[in-house]
C-alpha positions in Angstrom: 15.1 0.5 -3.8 16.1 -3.3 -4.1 13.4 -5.2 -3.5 14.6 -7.1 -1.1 14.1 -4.3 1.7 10.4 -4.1 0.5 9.7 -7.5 1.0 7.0 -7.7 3.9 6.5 -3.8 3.5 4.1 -3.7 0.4 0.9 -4.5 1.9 1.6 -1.3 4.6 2.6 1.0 2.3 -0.5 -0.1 0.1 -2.6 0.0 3.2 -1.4 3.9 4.4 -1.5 5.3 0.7 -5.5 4.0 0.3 -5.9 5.2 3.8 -6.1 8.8 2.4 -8.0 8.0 -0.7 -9.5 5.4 -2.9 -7.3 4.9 -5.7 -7.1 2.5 -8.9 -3.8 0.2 -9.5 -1.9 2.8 -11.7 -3.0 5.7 -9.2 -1.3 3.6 -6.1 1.9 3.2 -8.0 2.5 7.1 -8.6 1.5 8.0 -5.3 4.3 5.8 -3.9 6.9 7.1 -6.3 5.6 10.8 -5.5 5.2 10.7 -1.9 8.6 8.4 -1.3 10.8 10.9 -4.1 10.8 8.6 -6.5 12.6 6.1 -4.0 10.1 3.4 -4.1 8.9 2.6 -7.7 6.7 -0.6 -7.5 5.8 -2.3 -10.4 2.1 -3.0 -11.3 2.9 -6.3 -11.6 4.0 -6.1 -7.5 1.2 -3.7 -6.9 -2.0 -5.7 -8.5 -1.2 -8.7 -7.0 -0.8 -7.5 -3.3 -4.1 -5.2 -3.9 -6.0 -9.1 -4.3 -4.3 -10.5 -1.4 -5.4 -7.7 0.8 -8.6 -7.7 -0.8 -9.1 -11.8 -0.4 -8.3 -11.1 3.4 -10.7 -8.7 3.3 -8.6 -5.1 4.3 -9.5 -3.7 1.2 -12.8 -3.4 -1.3 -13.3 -2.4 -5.1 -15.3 -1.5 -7.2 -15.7 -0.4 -11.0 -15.5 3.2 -12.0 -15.3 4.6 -15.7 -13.1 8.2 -16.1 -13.2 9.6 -19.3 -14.2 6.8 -20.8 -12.7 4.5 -19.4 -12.9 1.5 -16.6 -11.2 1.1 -13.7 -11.3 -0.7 -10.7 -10.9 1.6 -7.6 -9.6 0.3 -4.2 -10.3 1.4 -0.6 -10.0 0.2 2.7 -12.4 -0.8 4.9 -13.3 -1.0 8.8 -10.9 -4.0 9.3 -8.4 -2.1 6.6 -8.1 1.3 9.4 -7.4 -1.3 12.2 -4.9 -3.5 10.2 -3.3 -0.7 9.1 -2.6 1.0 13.1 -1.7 -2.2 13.9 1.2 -2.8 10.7 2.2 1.0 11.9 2.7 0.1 15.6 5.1 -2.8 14.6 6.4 -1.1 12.0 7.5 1.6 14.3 8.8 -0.9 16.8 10.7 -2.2 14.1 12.5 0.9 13.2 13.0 2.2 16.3 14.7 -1.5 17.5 17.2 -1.3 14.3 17.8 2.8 14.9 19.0 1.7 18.5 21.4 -1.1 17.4 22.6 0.9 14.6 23.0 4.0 16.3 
């Protein structure tokens, strides 16, 4: 997908993939290429930054885990994360439904 079109969408589709489970960098990216059939295939260089921004505004919290041996920092959303992300859904929605009615 060019990237243009995801401009302004990252931080929602971060937000609605950590709204089902806490997840480290790498995880995020497959999850989006899985659930989206390999349509959108973010970068980690896209994904890490836009994790910090949304943990700086305070939507989303890490910590340190080690698996197998190894550490990694795991992201999940918090109180104001759930709210945030309703509220990027309801506009998102609006958003798609305005552009289905011009287009259509």
């Amino acid at each position: 997908m060019r990237a243009e079109v995801l401009k302004g969408h990252v931080d929602l589709l971060l937000l609605a993939v950590l709204a089902d489970e806490p997840a480290h960098g790498y995880r995020i990216v497959e999850l989006l290429r899985e659930r989206s059939n390999d349509v959108l295939d973010l970068a980690e260089g896209t994904v890490y930054p836009a994790l910090y921004r949304l943990e700086r505004q305070g939507v989303v919290t890490s910590s340190w885990s080690t698996v197998e041996g190894r550490r990694r920092r795991v992201y999940r959303l918090t109180r104001r994360g759930v709210r945030e992300l309703a509220e990027r859904r309801r506009a998102w929605e609006d958003f798609t439904g305005a552009v289905r009615a011009v287009l259509s």
